[in-house]
C-alpha positions as CSV (number, residue, x, y, z in Angstrom):
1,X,0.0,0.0,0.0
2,X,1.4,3.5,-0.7
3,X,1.7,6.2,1.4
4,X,0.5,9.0,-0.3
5,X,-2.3,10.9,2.1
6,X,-5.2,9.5,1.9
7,X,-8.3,11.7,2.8
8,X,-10.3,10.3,5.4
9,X,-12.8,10.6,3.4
10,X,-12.1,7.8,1.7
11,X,-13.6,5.6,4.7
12,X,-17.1,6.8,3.3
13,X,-19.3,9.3,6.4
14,X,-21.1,8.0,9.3
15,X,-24.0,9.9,11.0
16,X,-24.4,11.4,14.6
17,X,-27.9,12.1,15.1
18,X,-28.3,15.5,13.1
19,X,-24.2,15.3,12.2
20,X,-22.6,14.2,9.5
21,X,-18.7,12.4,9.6
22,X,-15.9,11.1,7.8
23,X,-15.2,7.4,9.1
24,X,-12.2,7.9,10.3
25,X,-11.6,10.5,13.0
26,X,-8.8,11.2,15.4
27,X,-8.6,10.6,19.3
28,X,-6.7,13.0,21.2
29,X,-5.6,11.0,24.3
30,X,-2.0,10.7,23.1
31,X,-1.5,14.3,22.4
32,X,-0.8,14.5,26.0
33,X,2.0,13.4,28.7
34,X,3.4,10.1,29.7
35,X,0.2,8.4,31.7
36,X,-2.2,10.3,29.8
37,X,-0.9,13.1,32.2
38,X,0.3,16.7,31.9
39,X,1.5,18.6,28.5
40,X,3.0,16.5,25.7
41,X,7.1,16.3,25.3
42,X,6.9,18.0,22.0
43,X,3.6,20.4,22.1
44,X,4.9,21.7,18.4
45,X,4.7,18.4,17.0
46,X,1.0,17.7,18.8
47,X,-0.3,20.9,17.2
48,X,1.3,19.9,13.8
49,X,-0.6,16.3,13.9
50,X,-3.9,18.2,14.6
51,X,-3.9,20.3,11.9
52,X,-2.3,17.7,9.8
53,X,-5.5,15.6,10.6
54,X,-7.9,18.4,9.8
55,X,-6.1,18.6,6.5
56,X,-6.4,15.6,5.4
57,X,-10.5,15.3,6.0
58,X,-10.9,14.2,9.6
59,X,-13.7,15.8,10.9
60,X,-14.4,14.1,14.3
61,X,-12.0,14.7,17.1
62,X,-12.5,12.4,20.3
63,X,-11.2,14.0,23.6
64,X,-12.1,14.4,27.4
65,X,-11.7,16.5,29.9
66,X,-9.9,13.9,31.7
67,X,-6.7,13.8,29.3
68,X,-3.9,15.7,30.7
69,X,-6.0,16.7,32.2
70,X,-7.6,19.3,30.6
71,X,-4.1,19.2,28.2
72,X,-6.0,17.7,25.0
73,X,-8.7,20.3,25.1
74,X,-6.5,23.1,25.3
75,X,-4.6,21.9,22.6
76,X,-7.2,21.2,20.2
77,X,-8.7,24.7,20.5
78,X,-5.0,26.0,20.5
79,X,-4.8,24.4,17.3
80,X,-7.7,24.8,15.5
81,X,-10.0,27.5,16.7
82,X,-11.5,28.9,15.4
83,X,-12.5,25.8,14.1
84,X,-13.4,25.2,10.2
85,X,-17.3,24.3,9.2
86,X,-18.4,20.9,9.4
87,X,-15.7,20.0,12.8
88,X,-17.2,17.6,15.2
89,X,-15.6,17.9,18.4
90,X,-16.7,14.6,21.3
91,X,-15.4,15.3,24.6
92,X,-16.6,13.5,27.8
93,X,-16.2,13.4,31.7
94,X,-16.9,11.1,34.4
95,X,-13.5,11.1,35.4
96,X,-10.8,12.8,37.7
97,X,-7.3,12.5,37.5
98,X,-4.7,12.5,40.9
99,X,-1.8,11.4,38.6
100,X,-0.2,10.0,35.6
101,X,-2.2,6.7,35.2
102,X,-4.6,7.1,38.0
103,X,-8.3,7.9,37.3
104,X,-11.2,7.9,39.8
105,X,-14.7,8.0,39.1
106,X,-16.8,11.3,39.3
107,X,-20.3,10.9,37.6
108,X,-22.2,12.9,40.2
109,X,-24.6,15.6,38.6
110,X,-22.6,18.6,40.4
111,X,-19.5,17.3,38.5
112,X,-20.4,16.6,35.7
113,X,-21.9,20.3,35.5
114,X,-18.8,21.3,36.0
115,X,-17.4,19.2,33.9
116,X,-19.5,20.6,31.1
117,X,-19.0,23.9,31.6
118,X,-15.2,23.4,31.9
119,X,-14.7,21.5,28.7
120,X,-16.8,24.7,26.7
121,X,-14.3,27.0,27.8
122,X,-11.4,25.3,26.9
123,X,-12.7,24.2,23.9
124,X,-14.0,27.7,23.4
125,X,-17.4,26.7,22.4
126,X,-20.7,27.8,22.6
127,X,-22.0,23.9,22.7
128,X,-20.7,20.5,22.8
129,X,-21.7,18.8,19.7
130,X,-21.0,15.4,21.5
131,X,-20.5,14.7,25.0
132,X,-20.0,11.3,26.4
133,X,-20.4,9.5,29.8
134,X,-17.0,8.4,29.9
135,X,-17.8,5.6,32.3
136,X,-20.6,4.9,34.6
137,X,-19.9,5.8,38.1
138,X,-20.4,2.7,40.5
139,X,-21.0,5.1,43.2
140,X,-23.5,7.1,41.3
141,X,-27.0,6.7,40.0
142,X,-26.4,5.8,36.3
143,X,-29.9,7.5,36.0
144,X,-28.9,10.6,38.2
145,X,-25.9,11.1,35.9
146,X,-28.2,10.4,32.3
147,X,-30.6,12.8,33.9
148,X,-28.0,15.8,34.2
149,X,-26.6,15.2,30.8
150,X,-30.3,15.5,29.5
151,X,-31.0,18.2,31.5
152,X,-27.8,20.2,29.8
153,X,-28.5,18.9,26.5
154,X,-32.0,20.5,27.0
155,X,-30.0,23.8,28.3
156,X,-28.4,24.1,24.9
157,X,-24.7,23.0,26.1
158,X,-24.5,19.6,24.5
159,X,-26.1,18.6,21.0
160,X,-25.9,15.7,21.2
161,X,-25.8,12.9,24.4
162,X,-23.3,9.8,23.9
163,X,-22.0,7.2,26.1
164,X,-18.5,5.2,26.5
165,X,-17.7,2.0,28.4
166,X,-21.2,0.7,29.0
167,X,-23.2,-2.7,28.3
168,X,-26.2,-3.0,26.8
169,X,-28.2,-2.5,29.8
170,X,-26.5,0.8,30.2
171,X,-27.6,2.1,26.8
172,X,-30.4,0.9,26.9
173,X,-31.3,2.7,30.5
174,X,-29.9,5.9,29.3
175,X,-32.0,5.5,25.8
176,X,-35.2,6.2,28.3
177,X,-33.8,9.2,29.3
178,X,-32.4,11.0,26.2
179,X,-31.4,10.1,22.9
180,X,-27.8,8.6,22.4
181,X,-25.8,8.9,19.2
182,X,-22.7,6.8,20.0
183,X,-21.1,4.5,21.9
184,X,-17.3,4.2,22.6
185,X,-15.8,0.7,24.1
186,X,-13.2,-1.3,23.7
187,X,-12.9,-3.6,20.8
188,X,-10.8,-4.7,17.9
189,X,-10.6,-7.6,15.6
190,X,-9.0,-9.7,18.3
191,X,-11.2,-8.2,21.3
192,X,-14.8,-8.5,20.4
193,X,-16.4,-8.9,24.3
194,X,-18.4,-5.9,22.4
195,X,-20.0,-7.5,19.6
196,X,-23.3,-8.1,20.6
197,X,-23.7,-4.1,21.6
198,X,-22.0,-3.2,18.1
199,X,-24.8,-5.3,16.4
200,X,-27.2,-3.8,18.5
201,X,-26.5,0.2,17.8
202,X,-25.6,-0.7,14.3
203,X,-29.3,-1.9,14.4
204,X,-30.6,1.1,16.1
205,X,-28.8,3.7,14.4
206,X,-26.1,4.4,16.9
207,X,-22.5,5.3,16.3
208,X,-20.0,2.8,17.7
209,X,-16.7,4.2,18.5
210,X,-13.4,1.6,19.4
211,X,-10.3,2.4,21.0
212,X,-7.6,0.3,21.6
213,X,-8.0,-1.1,17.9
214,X,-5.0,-3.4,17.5
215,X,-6.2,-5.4,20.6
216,X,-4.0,-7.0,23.6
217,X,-2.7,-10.5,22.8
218,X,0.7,-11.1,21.0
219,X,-0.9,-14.3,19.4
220,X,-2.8,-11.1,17.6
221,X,0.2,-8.9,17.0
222,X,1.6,-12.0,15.3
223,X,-1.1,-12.5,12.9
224,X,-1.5,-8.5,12.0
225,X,2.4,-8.2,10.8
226,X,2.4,-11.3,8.7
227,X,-1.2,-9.9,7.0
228,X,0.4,-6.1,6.7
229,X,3.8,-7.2,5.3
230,X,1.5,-9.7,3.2
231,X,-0.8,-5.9,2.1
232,X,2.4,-3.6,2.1
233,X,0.5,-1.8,4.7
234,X,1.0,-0.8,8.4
235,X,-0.6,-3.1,11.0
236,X,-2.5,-0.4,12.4
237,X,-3.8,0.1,8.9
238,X,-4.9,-3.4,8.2
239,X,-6.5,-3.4,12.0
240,X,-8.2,-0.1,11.3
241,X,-9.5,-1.1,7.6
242,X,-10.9,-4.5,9.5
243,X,-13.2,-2.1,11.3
244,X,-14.2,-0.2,8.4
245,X,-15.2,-3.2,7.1
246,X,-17.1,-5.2,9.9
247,X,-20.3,-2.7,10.4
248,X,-20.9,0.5,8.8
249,X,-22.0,1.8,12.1
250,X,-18.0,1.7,13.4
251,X,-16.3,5.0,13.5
252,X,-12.5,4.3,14.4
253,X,-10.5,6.9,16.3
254,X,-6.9,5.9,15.9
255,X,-4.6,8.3,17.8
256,X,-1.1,9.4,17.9
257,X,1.2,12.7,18.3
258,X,3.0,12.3,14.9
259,X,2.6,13.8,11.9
260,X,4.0,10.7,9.8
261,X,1.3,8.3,11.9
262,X,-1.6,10.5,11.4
263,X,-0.6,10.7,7.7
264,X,-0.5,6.5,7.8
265,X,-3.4,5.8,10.0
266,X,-5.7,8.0,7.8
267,X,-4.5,6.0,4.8
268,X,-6.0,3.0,5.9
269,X,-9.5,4.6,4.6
270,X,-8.6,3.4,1.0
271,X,-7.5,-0.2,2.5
272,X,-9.9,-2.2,1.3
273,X,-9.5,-6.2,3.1
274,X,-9.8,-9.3,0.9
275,X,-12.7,-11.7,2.5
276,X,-10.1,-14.3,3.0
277,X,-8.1,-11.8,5.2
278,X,-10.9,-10.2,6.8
279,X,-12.0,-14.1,7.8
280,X,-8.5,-15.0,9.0
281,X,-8.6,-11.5,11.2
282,X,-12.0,-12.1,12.3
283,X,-10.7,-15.8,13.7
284,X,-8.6,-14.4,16.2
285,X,-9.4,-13.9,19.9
286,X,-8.0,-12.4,22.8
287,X,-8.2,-15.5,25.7
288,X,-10.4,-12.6,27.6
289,X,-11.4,-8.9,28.1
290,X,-12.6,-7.0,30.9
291,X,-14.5,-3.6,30.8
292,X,-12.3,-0.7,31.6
């Protein structure tokens, strides 16, 4: 596969309720410190990638508040604002951050006010045009915290309502409160604990969003670089093109802090699997996989 930038267009659009996306977007979680913590080591380089993305057609950006925290936010509206017609920008809460790799659940109504209102002024917007539970709260009423998010989508802060690291029951609770347009777990062609909830927003209309996309087993790892080398492509390519290609309702989010990967990842929108390869992928498991 050549490298020459691909648009992300390429990957075909994807709606959002009233939105309209390229397939492939970018997640901002790696434009920030080691441990997802504090101001990236090269903060020219992160602005760069950003703007390299927008350039070549991504039009979703997934962030939260809780990256850096606070870092990505700043950064994206550092880069981009004020930002170009058609730019989607996700952000969620639900978590706080003590230090580099340590997050503690905060779903509580008053915070995720806050939350709300913090992530519009970094982002300098008026509205959120998605904002996402970033995980239920096992100390909070799952309803309580639906119930604010409703309450400031009805306000006029959020557009739209959206929901990450949840089962079915989750969704389908929150669903009775306010509409959802997406859902972000984890999954991957060797990590599909999810699959059952993909099939049922791809049925329903819903957005489903996966990180970690080159899953968590070596026994994977193994199989992806034989099947790039075998596709002259990156194995990040060939794991992001198997998403594209299970269920039109997956919108991958592949992240990084490089210009050079940004430029490769987006490329795998015109990576089109063969059916034996997609099968082959599509036969590996991870042993296990746990919410996170």
């Amino acid at each position: 596969m050549t490298q020459t930038p691909t648009a992300a267009s390429a990957a075909g659009t994807i709606v959002l309720g009233d939105l309209t996306v390229n397939r492939l977007g970018y997640g901002a979680m790696r434009i920030t410190g080691k441990g997802v913590w504090g101001p990236p080591a090269d903060h020219d380089a992160a602005i760069a990638t950003l703007r390299r993305a927008v350039e070549l057609g991504v039009n979703f950006i997934d962030t939260a508040d809780s990256y850096g925290p606070f870092v990505s936010e700043e950064l994206i509206a550092e880069a981009l604002a004020p930002y170009p017609d058609g730019l989607v920008i996700a952000t969620k809460g639900g978590w706080q951050r003590v230090g580099p790799g340590q997050w503690i659940h905060n779903a509580s109504p008053k915070h995720l006010e806050e939350a709300v209102e913090g992530s519009l002024k970094r982002l300098r917007l008026d509205r959120i045009a998605v904002y996402q539970l970033h995980i239920p709260d096992p100390a909070v009423s799952f309803d309580a915290s639906m119930e604010t998010l409703a309450r400031l989508r009805d306000a006029g802060k959020i557009q739209h309502v959206a929901l990450s690291n949840v089962t079915l029951e989750h969704l389908e609770r929150a669903r009775r409160i306010v509409p959802i347009v997406s859902v972000q777990n984890r999954y991957s062609f060797a990590d599909r604990e999810w699959d059952y909830l993909l099939d049922h927003c791809e049925n329903n209309g819903i957005a489903f969003i996966p990180w970690a996309p080159l899953g968590q087993n070596r026994q994977a790892h193994d199989v992806l670089d034989r099947v790039a080398k075998d596709l002259n492509a990156k194995p990040l390519q060939v794991a992001l093109a198997w998403l594209l290609k299970r269920s039109r309702a997956i919108l991958p989010i592949p992240g990084t802090s490089s210009v050079e990967h940004v430029e490769e990842n987006i490329a795998a929108a015109a990576l089109k699997l063969p059916d034996a390869i997609f099968k082959e992928l599509s036969a590996v498991q991870a042993p296990h996989a746990v919410l996170r």
